[in-house]
C-alpha positions in Angstrom: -34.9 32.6 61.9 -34.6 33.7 65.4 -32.2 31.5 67.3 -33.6 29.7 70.6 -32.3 32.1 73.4 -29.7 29.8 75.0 -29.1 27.3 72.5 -27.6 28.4 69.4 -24.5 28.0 67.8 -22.0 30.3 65.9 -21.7 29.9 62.1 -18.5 28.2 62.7 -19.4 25.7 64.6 -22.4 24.9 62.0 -19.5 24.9 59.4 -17.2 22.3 61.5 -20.6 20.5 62.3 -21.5 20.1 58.5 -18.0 19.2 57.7 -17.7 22.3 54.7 -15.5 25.8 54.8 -16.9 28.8 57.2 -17.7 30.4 54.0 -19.9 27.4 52.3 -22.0 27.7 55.6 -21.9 31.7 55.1 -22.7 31.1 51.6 -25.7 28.6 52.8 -27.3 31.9 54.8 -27.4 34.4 52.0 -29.1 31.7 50.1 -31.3 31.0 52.8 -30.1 27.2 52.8 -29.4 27.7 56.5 -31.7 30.3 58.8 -29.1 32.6 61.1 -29.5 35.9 63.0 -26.5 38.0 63.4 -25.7 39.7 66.7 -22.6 41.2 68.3 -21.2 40.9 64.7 -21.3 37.4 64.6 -23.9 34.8 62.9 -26.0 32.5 65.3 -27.7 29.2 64.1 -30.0 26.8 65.8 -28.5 23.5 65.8 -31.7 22.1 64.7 -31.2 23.6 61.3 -28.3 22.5 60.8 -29.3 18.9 61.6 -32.1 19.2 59.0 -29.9 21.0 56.4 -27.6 17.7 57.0 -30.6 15.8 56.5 -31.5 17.1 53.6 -28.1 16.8 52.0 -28.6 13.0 52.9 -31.7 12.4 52.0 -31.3 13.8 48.4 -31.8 12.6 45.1 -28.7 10.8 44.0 -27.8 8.8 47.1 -28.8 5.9 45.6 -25.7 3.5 44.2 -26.4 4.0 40.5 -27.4 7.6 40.8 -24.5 8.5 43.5 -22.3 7.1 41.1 -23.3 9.8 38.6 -23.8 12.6 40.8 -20.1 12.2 41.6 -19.3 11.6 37.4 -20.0 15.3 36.4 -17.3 17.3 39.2 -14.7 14.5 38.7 -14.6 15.1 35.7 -14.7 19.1 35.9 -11.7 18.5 38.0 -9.9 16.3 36.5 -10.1 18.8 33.4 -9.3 22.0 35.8 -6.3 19.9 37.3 -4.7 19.0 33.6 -5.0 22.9 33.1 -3.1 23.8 35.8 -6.1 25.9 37.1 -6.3 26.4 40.6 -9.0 28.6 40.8 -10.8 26.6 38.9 -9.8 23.4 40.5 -11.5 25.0 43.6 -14.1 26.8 42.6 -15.1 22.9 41.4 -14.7 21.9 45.2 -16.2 24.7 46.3 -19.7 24.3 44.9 -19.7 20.7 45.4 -19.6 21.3 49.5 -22.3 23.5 48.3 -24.0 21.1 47.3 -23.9 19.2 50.6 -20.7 17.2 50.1 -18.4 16.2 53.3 -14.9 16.9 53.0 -13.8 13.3 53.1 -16.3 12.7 49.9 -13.8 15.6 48.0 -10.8 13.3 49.5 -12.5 10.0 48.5 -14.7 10.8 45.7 -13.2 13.6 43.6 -9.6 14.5 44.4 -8.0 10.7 44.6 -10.0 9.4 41.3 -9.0 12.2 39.4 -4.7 11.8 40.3 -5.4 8.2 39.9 -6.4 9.1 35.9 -4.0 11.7 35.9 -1.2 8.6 36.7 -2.5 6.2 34.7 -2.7 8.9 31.7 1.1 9.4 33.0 1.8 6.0 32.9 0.3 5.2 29.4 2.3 8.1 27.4 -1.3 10.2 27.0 0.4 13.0 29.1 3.4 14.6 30.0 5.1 14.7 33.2 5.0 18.3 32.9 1.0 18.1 33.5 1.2 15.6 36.4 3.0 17.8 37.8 1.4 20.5 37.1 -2.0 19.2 38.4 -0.4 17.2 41.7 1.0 21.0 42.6 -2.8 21.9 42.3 -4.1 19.4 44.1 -1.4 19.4 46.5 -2.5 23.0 47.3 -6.7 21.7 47.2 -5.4 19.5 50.2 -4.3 22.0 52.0 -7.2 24.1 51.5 -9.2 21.9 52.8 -7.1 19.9 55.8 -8.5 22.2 58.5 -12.4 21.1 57.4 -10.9 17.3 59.0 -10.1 19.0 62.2 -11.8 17.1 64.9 -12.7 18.4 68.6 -12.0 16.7 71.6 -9.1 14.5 72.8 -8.0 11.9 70.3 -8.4 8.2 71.0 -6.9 5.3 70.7 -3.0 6.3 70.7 -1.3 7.5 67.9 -0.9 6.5 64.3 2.0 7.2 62.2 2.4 7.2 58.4 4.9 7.6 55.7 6.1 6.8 52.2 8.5 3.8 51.4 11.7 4.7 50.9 11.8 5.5 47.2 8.5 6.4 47.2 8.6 10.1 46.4 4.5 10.7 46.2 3.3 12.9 48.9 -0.5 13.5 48.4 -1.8 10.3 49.1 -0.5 10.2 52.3 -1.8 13.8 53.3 -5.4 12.4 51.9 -5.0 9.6 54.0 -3.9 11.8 57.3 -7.3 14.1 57.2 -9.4 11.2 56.7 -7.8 9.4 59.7 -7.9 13.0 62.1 -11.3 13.1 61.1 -12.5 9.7 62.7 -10.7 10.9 65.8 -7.2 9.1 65.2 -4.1 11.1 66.4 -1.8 10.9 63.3 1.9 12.1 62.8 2.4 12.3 59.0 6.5 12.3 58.2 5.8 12.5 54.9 7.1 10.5 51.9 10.4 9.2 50.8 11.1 8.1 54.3 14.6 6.3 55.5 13.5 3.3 57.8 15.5 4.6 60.7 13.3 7.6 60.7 10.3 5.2 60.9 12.3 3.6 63.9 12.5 6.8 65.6 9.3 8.4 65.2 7.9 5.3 66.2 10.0 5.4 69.6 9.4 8.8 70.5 5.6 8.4 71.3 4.1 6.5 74.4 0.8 5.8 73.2 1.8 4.1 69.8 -1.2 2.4 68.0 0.4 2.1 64.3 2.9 2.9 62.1 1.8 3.0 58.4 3.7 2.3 55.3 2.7 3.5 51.8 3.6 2.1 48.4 2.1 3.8 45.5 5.6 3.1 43.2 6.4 0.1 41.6 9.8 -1.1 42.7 9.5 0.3 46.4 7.9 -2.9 47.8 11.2 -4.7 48.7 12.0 -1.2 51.1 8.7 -1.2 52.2 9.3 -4.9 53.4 12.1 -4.0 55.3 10.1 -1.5 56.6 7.7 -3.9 58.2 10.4 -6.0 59.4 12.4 -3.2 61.1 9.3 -2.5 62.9 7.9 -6.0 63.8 11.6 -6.3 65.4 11.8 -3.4 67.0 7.6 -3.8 68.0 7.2 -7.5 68.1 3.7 -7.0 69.0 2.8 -4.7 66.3 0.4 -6.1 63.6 1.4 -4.8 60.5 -0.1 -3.5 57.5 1.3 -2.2 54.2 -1.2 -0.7 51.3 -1.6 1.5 48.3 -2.3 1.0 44.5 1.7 -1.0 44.1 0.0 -3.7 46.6 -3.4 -3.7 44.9 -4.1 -7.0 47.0 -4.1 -8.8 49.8 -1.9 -11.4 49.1 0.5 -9.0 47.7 1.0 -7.5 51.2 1.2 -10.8 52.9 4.0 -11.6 50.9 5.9 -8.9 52.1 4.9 -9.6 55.1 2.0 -7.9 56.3 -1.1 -8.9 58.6 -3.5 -7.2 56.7 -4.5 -5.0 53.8 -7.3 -2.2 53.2 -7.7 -0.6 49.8 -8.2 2.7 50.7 -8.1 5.5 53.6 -11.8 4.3 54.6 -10.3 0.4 54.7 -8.0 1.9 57.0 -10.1 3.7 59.4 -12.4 0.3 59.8 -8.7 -1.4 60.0 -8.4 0.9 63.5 -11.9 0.8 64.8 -11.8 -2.6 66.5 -10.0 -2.0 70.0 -6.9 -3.9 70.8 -3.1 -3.8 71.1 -1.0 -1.5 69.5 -0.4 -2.1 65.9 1.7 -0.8 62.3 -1.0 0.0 59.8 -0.4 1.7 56.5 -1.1 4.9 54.4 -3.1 3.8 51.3 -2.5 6.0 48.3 -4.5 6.6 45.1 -2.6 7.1 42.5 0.1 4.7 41.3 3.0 5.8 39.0 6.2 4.8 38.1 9.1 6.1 39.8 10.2 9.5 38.5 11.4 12.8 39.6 9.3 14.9 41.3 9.2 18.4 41.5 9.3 19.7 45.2 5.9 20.0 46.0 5.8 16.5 45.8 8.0 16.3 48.6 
């Protein structure tokens, strides 16, 4: 193609716009997926392209409910199997050609990554594995994440204020939350992530230290953290009285279950959350919704 004098874009900004790596987009042009010219050694694209390559992805087969639920089927289960190997490489070369294929990051997030850890912990959980492989394939997926946290990067100011998350005390599982973070910075949320494990003073004082706080969120993805994770939420409500509150993850699989420990609200997953957020209105303490329950063990210190 020859770009519209004027109105192209680079290659990077058709990456960022199409939500996939620079080199998923490069690898798009040598296929001739995406039409570029190259000048002043860099790649030029007409946005128009990439708003019909985007369409495309849309529109095809397999975005139906039934069929969507078996495009997904096939690299789930590739990387579920990649992830019990210990394979990195392979774990992303699985990743990898499903952007290819047209995915969005947050569909590797949502779709891929979280299912398979939530097998992987319930394998855990039922004696089928070891904890030598979940922690083998939580340090590769811990490195997938990574990989692929700068695809969430949004441009632009942030809106809204700023949303905090962290684990329960107790609750030592990191992932999740980092899942939950990208997913959040994509839909334009500011988020400070402390991480898991985290002492309710240190929820107290990250909490205090920003001017423009919208939420503080609580994970709980081990059973027998949901009485810290209720002090949690009352430490805040005190400190925040007019804070809603919102605790989540697979240890409150309900509703009701977060109420009791007194929540406002619940949302199942990192897309509950972001709907949680999209309504304006006061300030409030939301949570971090993880994937994958498991009991409480050690973990090694990727994990952490």
């Amino acid at each position: 193609m020859t770009a519209r004098p004027g109105n192209p874009v680079t290659l990077e900004d058709a990456a960022a716009s199409l939500e996939v790596h620079y080199m998923t987009a490069y690898r798009y042009v040598r296929l001739g997926r995406l039409p570029a010219e190259q000048r002043g050694g860099r790649w030029w694209v007409d946005p128009g392209d990439v708003d019909r390559l985007r369409a495309a992805a849309q529109a095809a087969p397999g975005r139906g409910r039934a069929q969507s639920g078996r495009r997904w089927a096939g690299p789930r289960d590739r990387l579920l199997d990649r992830l019990l190997a210990g394979d990195g490489p392979g774990s992303w070369a699985v990743v990898e050609r499903t952007l290819a294929g047209g995915a969005a990051a947050g569909d590797i997030h949502l779709r891929l990554l979280a299912p398979a850890m939530r097998t992987i912990g319930d394998r855990w959980a039922d004696g089928s594995i070891g904890v030598d492989a979940e922690h083998r394939a939580t340090a590769v997926a811990m490195r997938l994440a990574g990989r692929l946290g700068p695809l969430f990067a949004r441009r632009g100011p942030a809106a809204g204020g700023t949303v905090i998350l962290g684990g329960a005390p107790g609750d030592p599982h990191l992932l999740p939350l980092l899942m939950v973070a990208d997913i959040l910075r994509q839909s334009g949320v500011r988020v400070i992530d402390l991480g898991a494990d985290l002492p309710e003073q240190s929820f107290l004082d990250a909490a205090g230290a920003v001017d423009d706080l919208r939420a503080v969120g609580v994970s709980v993805s081990t059973d027998g953290c949901q009485a810290r994770a209720a002090d949690v939420a009352e430490a805040v409500r005190r400190a925040h009285p007019d804070c809603r509150i919102y605790l989540g993850g697979p240890a409150l699989s309900t509703e009701a279950a977060a109420r009791e420990l007194g929540a406002d609200g619940w949302a199942a997953d990192a897309a509950g959350l972001v709907r949680l957020l999209e309504p304006p209105g006061p300030p409030t303490s939301v949570s971090a919704f993880p994937t994958a329950r498991a009991k409480q063990s050690p973990r090694p210190p990727h994990s952490r």
